[in-house]
C-alpha positions, 0 to 999 in steps of 0.5 A, spaced: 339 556 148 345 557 144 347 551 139 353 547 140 359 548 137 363 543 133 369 544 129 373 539 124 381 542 125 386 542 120 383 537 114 384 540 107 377 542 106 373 542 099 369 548 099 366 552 093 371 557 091 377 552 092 381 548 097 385 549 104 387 547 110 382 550 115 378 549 120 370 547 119 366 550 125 359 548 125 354 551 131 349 546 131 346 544 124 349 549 120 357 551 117 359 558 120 366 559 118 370 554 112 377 558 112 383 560 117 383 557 123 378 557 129 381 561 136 374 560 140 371 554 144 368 548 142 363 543 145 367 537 140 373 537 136 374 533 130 381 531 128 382 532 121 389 533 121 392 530 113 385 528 111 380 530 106 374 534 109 369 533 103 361 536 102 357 530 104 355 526 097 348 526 095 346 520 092 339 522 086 337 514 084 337 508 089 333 502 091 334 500 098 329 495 098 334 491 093 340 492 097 340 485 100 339 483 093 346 483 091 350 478 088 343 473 086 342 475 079 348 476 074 351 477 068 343 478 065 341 484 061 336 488 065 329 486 063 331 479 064 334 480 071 328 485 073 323 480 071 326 473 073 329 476 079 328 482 082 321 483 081 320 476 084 324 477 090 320 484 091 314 481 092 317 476 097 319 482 102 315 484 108 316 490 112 321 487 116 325 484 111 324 490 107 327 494 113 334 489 114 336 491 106 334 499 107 339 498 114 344 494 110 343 500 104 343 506 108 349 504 113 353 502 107 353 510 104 353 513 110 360 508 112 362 511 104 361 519 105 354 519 102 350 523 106 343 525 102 340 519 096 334 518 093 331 513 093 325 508 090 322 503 094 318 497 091 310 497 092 309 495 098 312 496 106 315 504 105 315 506 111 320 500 113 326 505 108 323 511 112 324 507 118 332 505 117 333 513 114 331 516 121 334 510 125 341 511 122 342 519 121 341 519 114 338 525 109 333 522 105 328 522 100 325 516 098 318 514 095 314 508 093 315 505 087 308 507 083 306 501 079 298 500 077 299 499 069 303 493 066 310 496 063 310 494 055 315 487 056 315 486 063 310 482 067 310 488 073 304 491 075 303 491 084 296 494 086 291 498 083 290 505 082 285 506 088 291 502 092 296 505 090 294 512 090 291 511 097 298 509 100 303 515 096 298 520 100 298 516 107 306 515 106 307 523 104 302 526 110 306 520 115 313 522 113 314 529 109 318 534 112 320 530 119 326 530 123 327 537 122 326 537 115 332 531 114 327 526 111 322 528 105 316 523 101 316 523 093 313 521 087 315 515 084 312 512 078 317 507 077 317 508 069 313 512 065 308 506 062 308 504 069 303 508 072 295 510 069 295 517 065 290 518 072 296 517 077 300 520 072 296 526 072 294 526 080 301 525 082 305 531 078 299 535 081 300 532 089 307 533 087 306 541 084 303 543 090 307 540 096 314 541 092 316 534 092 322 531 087 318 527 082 322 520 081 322 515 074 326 511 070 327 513 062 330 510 056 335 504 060 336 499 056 335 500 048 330 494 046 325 497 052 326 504 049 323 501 043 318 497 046 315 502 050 314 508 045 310 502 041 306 502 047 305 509 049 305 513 043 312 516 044 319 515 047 320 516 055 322 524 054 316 525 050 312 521 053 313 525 060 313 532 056 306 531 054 303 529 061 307 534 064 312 531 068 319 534 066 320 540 071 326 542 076 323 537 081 323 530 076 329 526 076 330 521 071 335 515 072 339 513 066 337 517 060 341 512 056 339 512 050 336 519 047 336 522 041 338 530 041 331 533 041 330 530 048 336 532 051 334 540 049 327 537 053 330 536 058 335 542 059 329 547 057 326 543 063 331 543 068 330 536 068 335 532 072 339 526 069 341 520 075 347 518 071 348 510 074 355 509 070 356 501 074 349 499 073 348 501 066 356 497 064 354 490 069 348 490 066 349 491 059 345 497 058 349 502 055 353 508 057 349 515 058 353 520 054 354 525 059 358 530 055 353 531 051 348 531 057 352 537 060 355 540 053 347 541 053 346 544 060 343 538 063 343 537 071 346 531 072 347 528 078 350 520 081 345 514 081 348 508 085 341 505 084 341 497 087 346 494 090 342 487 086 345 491 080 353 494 081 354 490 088 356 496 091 352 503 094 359 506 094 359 513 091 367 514 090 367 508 085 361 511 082 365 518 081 371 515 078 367 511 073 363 517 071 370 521 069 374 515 066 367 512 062 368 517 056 375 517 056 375 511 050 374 518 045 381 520 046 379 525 050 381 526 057 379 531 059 370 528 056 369 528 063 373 531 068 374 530 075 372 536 078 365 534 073 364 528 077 365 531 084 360 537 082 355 530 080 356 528 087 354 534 091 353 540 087 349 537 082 346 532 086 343 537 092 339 541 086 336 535 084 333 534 091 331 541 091 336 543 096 341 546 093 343 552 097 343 549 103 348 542 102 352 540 097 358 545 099 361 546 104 360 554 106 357 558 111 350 559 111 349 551 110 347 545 112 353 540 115 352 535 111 360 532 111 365 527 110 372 526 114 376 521 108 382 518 110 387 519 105 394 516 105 395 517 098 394 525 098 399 530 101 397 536 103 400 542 101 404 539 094 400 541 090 395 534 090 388 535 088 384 532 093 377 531 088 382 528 084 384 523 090 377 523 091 374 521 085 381 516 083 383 514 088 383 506 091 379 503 097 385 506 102 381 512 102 376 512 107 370 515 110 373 516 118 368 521 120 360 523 117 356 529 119 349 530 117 346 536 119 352 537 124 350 531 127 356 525 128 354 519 125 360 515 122 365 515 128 372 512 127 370 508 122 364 505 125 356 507 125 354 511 131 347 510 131 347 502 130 351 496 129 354 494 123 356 487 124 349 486 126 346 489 120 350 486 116 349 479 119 342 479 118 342 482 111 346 475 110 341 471 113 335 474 109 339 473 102 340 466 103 332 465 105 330 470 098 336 466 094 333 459 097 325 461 095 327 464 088 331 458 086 326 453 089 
């Protein structure tokens, strides 16, 4: 059977060599042309006429288990907010609840240009994040938050190590590789200290052999930086070095606070940064020295991580943030926004192990894009639409998405559900979780 032909006409389009006004043409999941304009048949036209067609953004560090979270815990340092708050509203969630705020996550990045994340789920019920990645379209990697050891300073710890390894390899064997490939499993210990030596040692080796992304937290906050290295025998990176968790497949979201010789670390590993800009400033955390990171060679992709700690899971403001934070130097080009968009998408696909085939739009991958609407940009002045992109206001947005050639935001509206009705029972459960916490 032949593949169905879509083509998205006349946009100013992104691609890896520059940016023009051209036609996309798309034969079932996969880019064949991004130039000049398109004379044959079409089985769907999109109009992109004075809009900006963009690779989809690929998020590297999320929580969608605390989507639904957002707006109960303010103006608290991160330990403090962890473990009065977020932890004790995950224990509450059961698989539907779970699903209403995976729901709510995932149709806010679609409807916001981000077509590929990762995400780390808490303890229990990850199947109901699978479910909400497959049900609106989404590319996803998602794994459960392993955590069968007391972290130094916190009061987590969910199950044991039998349990909790007994239900990574059920999650990989249900969901690793469906729906041809748009949905993957991974590793997920949810810091260094939060996971045995043994499950560290079993986990990197699951990870070897079924080439799954290994997903962490590191060096967030200064204080828990310190405390853990007393608990482990050595920071975070170090840490990770020696059980041997730094290799092209680990992403480690924050990387905040770290000293020179665990930059080298993580740019001779290929280790990928989840770089959280607006998680990290709420929360008071710190800033991630990121020219340090890519004057080094690092990888470094975007983290929205949880809406319970930046009130939003839109990846535009996420890039502005990382172009501007470094700026304070005087210099205005420390991070630029041709840098911050390569961390969206690029930088991004390379953490989830797929690069070459999103991240970019070109022939031979997948047709992983964002139609923006930008009323701000003209064409054909000599604009940069990444500069638009990564700077300008909410006026831009997201009309149409593709993943994988398929149509999942029209119009502005998700296609393959109800937002109005995601949203509404994301309301209700965060006033039933902010009624049982306070009380």
């Amino acid at each position: 059977m032949t593949a169905s032909v879509t083509v998205v006409r006349g946009g100013t389009v992104i691609t890896a060599t520059g940016e023009r006004v051209a036609d996309v043409v798309i034969e079932g999941d996969t880019v064949v042309q991004a130039e000049g304009r398109w004379r044959g048949a079409a089985d769907r036209e999109i109009d992109a006429g004075g809009c900006i067609v963009s690779p989809g953004f690929v998020q590297t560090h999320v929580h969608l288990c605390q989507t639904a979270f957002s707006g109960l815990a303010e103006d608290l340092d991160v330990m403090t907010w962890l473990d009065r708050w977020i932890w004790p509203l995950e224990q509450r969630l059961d698989a539907a609840s779970l699903g209403v705020s995976a729901r709510l996550g995932v149709a806010e990045m679609l409807l916001t240009g981000t077509t590929s994340f990762l995400s780390m789920e808490t303890a229990r019920h990850t199947d109901s994040a699978f479910e909400a990645a497959v049900e609106l379209g989404a590319r996803a990697t998602i794994g459960k938050a392993i955590m069968d050891r007391q972290e130094p300073g916190t009061v987590l710890v969910a199950e044991s190590t039998e349990e909790a390894w007994a239900d990574l390899l059920r999650l990989v064997r249900t969901w690793h590789g469906v729906e041809d490939g748009r949905i993957r499993a991974a590793v997920s210990p949810r810091s260094p200290s939060a996971a045995t030596p043994r499950m560290w040692a079993d986990a990197l080796e699951l990870a070897t052999r079924t080439d799954l992304v290994v997903h962490t937290h590191v060096n967030e906050n200064r204080g828990q930086s310190e405390a853990v290295a007393g608990a482990n025998g050595g920071r975070d990176i170090r840490y990770l070095d020696r059980v041997g968790a730094l290799t092209r497949r680990a992403v480690v979201a924050h990387a905040v606070w770290l000293d020179d010789d665990e930059v080298r670390l993580l740019a001779d590993t290929a280790t990928t940064v989840a770089h959280c800009p607006s998680a990290n400033l709420k929360l008071g955390s710190g800033i991630a020295d990121i020219p340090r990171l890519l004057a080094n060679g690092v990888n470094v992709g975007l983290g929205i991580d949880g809406a319970a700690c930046n009130n939003t899971l839109d990846a535009r403001r996420e890039m502005g943030l990382a172009a501007m934070l470094h700026r304070h130097r005087r210099d205005p080009a420390a991070v630029t926004s041709a840098e911050a968009f390569a961390m969206a998408t690029r930088n991004g696909a390379r953490a989830l192990g797929y690069g070459g085939l999103i991240g970019s739009i070109q022939p031979g991958m997948k047709a992983d894009l964002a139609v923006f609407d930008a009323p701000q940009f003209f064409e054909g002045t000599g604009e940069s639409a990444v500069d638009h992109l990564v700077f300008s206001g909410s006026a831009l947005r997201a009309r149409t998405v593709l993943v994988g050639g398929r149509v999942v935001v029209e119009g502005f509206e998700l296609v393959h559900g109800d937002i109005r009705v995601i949203r509404r029972e994301g309301a209700e459960l965060r006033e039933r979780l902010r009624r049982k916490v306070v009380a």
